[in-house]
N, C-alpha and C positions, 0 to 999 in steps of 0.2 A: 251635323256641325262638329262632333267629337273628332271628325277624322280630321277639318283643319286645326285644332288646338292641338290634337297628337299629330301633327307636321310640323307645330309650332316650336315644339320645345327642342332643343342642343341639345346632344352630349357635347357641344364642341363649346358652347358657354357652363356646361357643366365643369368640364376640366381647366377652363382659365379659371372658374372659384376657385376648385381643390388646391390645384396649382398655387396659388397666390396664399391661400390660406396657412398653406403645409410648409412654404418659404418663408411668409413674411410671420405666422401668429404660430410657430409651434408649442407645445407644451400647454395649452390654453385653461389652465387648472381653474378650477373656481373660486376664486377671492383672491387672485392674483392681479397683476399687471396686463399681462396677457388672454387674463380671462375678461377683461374691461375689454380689452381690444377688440376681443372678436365678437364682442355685444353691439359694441360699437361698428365692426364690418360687416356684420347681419344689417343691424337697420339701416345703415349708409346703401345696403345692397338692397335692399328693398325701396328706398326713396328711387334711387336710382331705377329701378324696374318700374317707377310710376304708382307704387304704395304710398300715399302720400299721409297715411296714417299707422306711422310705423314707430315706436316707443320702447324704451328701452325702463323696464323698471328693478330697480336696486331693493334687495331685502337682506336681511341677514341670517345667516345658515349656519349650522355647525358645521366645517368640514376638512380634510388631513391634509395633511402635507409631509407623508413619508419620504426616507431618506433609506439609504443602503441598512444592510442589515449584519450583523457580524454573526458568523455561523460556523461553528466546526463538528467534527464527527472525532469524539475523544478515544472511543473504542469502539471495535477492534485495536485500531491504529488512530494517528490522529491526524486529519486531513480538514484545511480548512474550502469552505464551498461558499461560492457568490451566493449570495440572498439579496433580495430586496423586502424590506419591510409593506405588511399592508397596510392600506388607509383606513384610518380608526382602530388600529393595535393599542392595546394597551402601552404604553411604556416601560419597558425592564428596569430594575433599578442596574445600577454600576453594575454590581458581580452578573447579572443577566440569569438567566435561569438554566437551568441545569437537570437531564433526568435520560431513562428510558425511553426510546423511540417506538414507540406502536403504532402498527400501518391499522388501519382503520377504512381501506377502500374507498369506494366516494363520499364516508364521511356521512352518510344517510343514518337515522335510528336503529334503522335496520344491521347495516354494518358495524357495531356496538355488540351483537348477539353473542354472548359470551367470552367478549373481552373485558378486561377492568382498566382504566388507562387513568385510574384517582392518582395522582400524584406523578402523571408521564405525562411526557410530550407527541403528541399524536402526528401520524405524517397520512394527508390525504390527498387522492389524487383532485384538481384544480379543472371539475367538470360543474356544468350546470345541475346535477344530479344529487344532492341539492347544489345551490350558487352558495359561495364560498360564506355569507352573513350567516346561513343555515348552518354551514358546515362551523361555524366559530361557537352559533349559540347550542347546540347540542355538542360539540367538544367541552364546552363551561359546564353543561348542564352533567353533565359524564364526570366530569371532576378532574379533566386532565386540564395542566396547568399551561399548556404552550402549544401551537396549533405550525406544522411545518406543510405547504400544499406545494405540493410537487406540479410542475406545467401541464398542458398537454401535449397534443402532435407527435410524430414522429416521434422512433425510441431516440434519436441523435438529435433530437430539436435542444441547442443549448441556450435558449430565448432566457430570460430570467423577466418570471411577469411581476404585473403589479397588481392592483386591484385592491375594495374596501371590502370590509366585513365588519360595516356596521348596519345589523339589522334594524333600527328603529327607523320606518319609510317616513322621510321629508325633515322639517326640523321638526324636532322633538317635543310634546308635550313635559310637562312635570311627572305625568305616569311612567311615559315612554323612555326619559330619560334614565328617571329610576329600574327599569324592568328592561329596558330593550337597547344598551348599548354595550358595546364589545367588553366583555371580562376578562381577554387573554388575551397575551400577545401573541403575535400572525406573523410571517412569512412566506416567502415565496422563492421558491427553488426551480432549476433549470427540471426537465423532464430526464436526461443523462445522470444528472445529480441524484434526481428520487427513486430513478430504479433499482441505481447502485445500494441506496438509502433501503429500498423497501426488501432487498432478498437478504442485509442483515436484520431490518427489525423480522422480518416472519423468522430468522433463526432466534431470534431471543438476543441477536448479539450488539444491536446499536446503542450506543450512551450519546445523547448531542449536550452543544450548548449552545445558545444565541443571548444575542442583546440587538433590542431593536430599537431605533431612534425615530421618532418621529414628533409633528408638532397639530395635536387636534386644539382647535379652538375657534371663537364665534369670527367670522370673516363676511364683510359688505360684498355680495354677489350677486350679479347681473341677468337677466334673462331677456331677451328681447320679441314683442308680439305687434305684428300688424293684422291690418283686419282690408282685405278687398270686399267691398259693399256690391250685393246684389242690384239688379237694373233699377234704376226708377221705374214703382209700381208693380213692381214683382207683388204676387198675393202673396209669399212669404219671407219676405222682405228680410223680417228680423231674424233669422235662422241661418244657421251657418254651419257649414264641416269645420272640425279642426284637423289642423297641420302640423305638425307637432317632431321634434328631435332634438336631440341634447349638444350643444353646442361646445362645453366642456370638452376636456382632453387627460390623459396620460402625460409621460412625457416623450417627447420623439413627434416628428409628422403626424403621427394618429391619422393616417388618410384614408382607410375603410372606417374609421370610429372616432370622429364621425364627421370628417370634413367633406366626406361624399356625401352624407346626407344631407348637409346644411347646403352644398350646394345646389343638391337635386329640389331642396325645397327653395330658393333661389330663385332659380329657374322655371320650377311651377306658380311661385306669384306671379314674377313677370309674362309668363302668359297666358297665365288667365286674368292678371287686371288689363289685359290689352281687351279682352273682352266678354269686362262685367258689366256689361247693356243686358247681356243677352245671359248672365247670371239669375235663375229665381231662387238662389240662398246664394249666402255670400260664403267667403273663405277668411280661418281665422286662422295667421300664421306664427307658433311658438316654436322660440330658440330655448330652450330648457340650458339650464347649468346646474354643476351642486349634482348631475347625475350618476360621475365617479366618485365623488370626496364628499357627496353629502348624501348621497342615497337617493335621487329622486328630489330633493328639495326646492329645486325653479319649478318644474311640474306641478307640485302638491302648493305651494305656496300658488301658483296660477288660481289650482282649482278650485282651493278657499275663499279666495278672495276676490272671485269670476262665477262664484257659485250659483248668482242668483240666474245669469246671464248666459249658466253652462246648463243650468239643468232647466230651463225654458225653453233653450235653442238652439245648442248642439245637436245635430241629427247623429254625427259617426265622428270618430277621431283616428285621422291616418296616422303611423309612426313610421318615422323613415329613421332608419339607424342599419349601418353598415350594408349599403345596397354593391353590387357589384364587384366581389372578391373573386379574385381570380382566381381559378380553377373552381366553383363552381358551377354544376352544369343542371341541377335541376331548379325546378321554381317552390319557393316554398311559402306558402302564407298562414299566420295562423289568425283567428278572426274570432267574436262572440257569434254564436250562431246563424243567429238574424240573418247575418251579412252573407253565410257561404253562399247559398245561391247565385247573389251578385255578382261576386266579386269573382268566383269560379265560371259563370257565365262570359266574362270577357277577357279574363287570364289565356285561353287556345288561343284566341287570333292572333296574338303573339309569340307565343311560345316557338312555334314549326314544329311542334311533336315531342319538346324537351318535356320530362316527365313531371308531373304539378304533384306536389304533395301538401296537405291541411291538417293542422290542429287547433285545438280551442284553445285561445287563445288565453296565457296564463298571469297573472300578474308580477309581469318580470320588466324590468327595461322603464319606461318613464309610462307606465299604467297606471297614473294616477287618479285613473277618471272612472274608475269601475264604481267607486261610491255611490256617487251620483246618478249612476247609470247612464253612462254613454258608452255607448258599443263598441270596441276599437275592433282596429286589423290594419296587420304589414305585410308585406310578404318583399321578399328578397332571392338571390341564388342561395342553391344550399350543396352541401356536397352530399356524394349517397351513403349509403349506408354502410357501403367494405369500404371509401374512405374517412368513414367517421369510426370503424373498428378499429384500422390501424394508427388511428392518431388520437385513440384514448378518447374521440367523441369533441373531438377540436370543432365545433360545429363553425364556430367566426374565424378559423384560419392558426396552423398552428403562430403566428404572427403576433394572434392579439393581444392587450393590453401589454406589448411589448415595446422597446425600442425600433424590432423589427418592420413595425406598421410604415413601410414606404408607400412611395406613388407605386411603387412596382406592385402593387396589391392590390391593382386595380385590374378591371377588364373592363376595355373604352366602349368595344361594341355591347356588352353586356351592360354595360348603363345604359347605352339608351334602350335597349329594346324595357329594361326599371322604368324608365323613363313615359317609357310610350305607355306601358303599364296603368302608373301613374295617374297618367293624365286623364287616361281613360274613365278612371276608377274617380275619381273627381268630377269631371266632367260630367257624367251620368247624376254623382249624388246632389251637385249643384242644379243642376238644371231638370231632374226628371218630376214631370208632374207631380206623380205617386211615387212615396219612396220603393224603393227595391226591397222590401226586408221581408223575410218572412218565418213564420213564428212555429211551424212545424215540427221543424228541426230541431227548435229549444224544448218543446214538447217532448219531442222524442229522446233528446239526452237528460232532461229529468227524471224521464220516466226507468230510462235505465239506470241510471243510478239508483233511487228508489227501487228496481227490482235488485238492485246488489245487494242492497241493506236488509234485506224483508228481510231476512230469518232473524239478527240480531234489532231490528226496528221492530217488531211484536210488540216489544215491553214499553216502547213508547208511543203507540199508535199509530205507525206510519202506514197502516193500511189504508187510512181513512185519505192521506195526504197521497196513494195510488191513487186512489177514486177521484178525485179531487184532478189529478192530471189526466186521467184518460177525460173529464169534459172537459178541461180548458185546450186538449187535443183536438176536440171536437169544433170548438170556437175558434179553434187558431188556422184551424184546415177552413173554417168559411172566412175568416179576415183572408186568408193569404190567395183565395178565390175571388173575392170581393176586388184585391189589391191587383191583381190580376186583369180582370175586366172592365175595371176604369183605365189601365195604364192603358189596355187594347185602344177606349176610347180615344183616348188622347190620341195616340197615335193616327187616329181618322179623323183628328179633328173635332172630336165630338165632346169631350171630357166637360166638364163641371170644376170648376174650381174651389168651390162651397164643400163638393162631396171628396176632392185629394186633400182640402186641407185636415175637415176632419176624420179620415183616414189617416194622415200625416201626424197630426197631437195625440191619434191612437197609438201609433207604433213607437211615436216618442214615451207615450207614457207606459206604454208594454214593457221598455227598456230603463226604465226607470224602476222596474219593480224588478223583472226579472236580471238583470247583469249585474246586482247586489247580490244575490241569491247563488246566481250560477260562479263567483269570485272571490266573495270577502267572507272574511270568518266576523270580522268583526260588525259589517253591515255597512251605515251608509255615511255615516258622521266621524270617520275613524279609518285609518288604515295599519292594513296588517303587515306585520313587520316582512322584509325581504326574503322571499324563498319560501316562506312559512309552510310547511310542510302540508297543512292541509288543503293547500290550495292547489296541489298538486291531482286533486279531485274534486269531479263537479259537486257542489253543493257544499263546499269545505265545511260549513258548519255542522254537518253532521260526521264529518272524520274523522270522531271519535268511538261513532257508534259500535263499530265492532267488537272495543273493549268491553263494552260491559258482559258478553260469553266469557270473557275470562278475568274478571273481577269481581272477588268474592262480596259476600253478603256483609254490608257492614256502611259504616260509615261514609268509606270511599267511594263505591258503589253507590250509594242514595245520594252524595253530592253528583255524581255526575248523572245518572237517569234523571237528576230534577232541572241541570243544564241542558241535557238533551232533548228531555220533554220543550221545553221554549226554545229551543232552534227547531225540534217539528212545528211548532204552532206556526212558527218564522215562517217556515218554508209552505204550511198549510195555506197559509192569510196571503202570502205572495200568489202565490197558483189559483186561492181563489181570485184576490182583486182584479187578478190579470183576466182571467175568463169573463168578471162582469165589466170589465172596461171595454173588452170585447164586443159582450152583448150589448153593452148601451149603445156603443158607434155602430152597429148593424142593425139596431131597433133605429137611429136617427137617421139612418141612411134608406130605411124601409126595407131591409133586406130580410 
């Protein structure tokens, strides 16, 4: 049946959303006019498609409303240069600030190594390497007072971008507010502008100044979620994927980011509610806002207050965000482990040979459900790798968060083949007896990670938390053969319904314990600020361990070995519960 629902879907009702979207609702900022609107043409689009449980819910967010930015280069000579301020910059007073320009690279910790930039204005290049919240709250942390981020793309790309760097993910706690929001002011420069910029600061020779304007404060903002109900009598009735993209905008068309997505998700309601008879989970459809100008905030407000309801019955959470960018040509997904198999397993039959590439998937973009543990994965075209060298690692098109984001930034046939993708990838997790997941492979990336750490992990026991993975390797290799040999049955007809469901509340609960672990530094009640550098590795919670080889003997040292001992324990207690959740369902299952 998957082949008639991927016959079902358009790209040719794909491009009348975008279309209409990009015309009629441009700029679609969050807690604006425009950001109502498009809350309001999401669930109008959904009634329409036969969602007839489609809602729109209002909360309120912190979030920016940046304005141009004024910027000159005073010495050498003095030239002034477009800027556009970012979202959530501090505000300059009148005189605006003033200092030495130090290039700083991508602005990583690493990039810092013997520079001092306490009382400079830093200039870095505007990659994901860290994402620019990272690159604001280590510029603060550094001591430099002003943060200038050159684009990317092409050396002649004159785009002038936008973008927030406010690291505190969702609206803000009382801690978070305190601890986690932008200390400096931001801007953002053409890519011509920063190269010119970067071969005076490497000579010692640039002096800038800027002033930036902008308006951060608490704004009523909209997100919109329907829910397509699995058939009458489904055995798991209550369970459901979620569907998930941020509906918000930049200013300009924004049509790869993310009017394509919201259309493609659009178009995957309407048909699959043509037919949820033949649904056994149902589909749960979020328009996210607040995801440029408040960090995540329609997401993270979802997840809190859906929490009881996300973490009993979400199996997987799809994100559709900038499918279809033209020019490129390979496929790229990144996923929590569980999922590769799956989702790699029906990725070829569309492709025709275009090259597929995977990573685990990171907490970036509207991942606000790693808490909880739900599993997510996207995948999209991606460019390759000599054209991600010469465009500074433009990975979403030298284009984005620009004015530049037209319809022209699209490729029609490259959507739908997204498309068919999609459906596919849906299709399966709604309707397959036995979920697809399988637990090996998370296995296996613990365990390397754990062998990266042994030498510095000694001092904290983390031999014991090796041990501890090689059996839950052992337990995860008979679930994923277990899971296995019931799906055979189904497929002859033969399956048990009694034995997929509890197979099915295992795997749910596998992911509940482990994609906290493999994600959050903070764990599962809590999330970690944007980019956070440790997340940039499995098991982020122990991202610190290598320091203690070069942290002397003292107080600093025994504070942090007595934090790191309790994220081993963390990551001990997860690996174990996971292996006896294991054994109980293969003890009930008599296996």
């Amino acid at each position: 049946m998957s082949a008639e629902v991927i016959g079902e879907v358009s790209a040719a009702r794909v491009r009348a959303h975008v279309e209409h979207i990009v015309t009629e609702i441009p700029h679609r900022a969050a807690g604006s006019p425009n950001g109502r609107r498009m809350a309001e043409y999401s669930r109008d689009a959904l009634v329409e498609a036969g969602v007839a449980d489609a809602r729109i819910h209002e909360l309120p967010a912190i979030v920016s409303f940046p304005e141009h930015a004024e910027f000159r280069l005073e010495a050498p000579r003095n030239v002034s240069i477009p800027a556009n301020t970012l979202g959530h910059s501090t505000e300059t007073l009148a005189e605006g600030v003033r200092g030495e320009l130090v290039y700083v690279g991508s602005g990583a910790f690493s990039d810092y190594e013997g520079i001092d930039v306490r009382g400079k204005i830093i200039l870095t290049e505007l990659s994901y390497s860290p994402a620019r919240h990272e690159k604001q709250r280590i510029a603060a942390m550094k001591g430099a007072i002003g943060a200038v981020m050159m684009n990317w793309g092409h050396p002649e790309n004159d785009a002038v971008p936008f973008g927030s760097v406010k690291p505190a993910w969702g609206v803000p706690t009382p801690e978070t507010h305190r601890t986690e929001m932008p200390e400096i002011p931001c801007i953002g420069i053409s890519r011509v502008a920063g190269l010119e910029l970067k071969e005076l600061a490497l000579r010692g020779e640039a002096r800038v100044w800027f002033r930036a304007h902008v308006t951060n404060g608490w704004r009523p903002v909209q997100i919109t979620v329907g829910e397509i109900a699995a058939g009458a009598g489904s055995p798991e009735a209550d369970d459901f994927v979620l569907l998930g993209g941020h509906q918000d905008s930049w200013p300009g068309e924004a049509a790869t980011d993310n009017a394509a997505g919201n259309a493609c998700m659009i178009e995957l309601a309407r048909a699959f509610n043509a037919r949820r008879g033949e649904l056994r989970r149902g589909i749960m459809v979020g328009f996210w806002t607040a995801h440029e100008t408040g960090t995540m905030s329609g997401s993270t407000w979802f997840a809190d207050h859906y929490w009881d309801r996300l973490r009993a019955n979400a199996v997987a959470y799809l994100q559709i965000d900038q499918p279809g960018c033209v020019g490129t040509t390979r496929w790229a997904t990144a996923s929590n482990a569980e999922l590769k198999a799956f989702h790699q397993r029906i990725e070829p039959q569309f492709l025709n040979g275009r090259e597929n590439v995977w990573h685990r998937a990171a907490k970036n973009g509207d991942a606000s459900f790693f808490g909880m543990g739900v599993p997510m994965f996207h995948g999209e075209g991606a460019f390759t790798e000599a054209e991600l060298k010469a465009t500074a690692l433009a990975n979403l098109g030298w284009w984005h968060h620009s004015v530049e984001n037209r319809l022209d930034k699209l490729d029609w046939s490259w959507i739908e083949t997204h498309m068919e993708i999609y459906a596919a990838w849906l299709w399966e997790l709604a309707t397959a007896p036995v979920l697809p997941f399988r637990f090996v492979p998370v296995a296996e990336q613990i365990a390397t990670r754990l062998d990266q750490l042994a030498g510095p992990g000694a001092a904290v026991g983390l031999g014991g938390v090796r041990e501890r993975t090689d059996i839950f390797a052992r337990s995860a290799a008979r679930l994923d053969a277990e899971a296995e040999a019931w799906g055979a049955r189904f497929a002859k007809g033969e399956g048990d319904d009694d034995a997929a469901r509890l197979l099915n509340r295992t795997m749910k609960r596998l992911s509940r314990i482990l994609v906290p672990l493999q994600s959050q530094v903070k764990g599962s009640y809590a999330q970690d600020p944007y980019g956070f550098t440790p997340q940039t590795t499995m098991l982020p919670c122990l991202y610190e361990l290598p320091s203690l080889e070069t942290t002397e003997d003292g107080p600093d040292r025994w504070m942090l070995e007595t934090q790191l001992v309790r994220d081993r324990n963390r990551v001990a207690d997860g690996v174990g519960d996971a292996t006896a959740a294991i054994d109980d369902a293969l003890t009930a299952l008599g296996s």
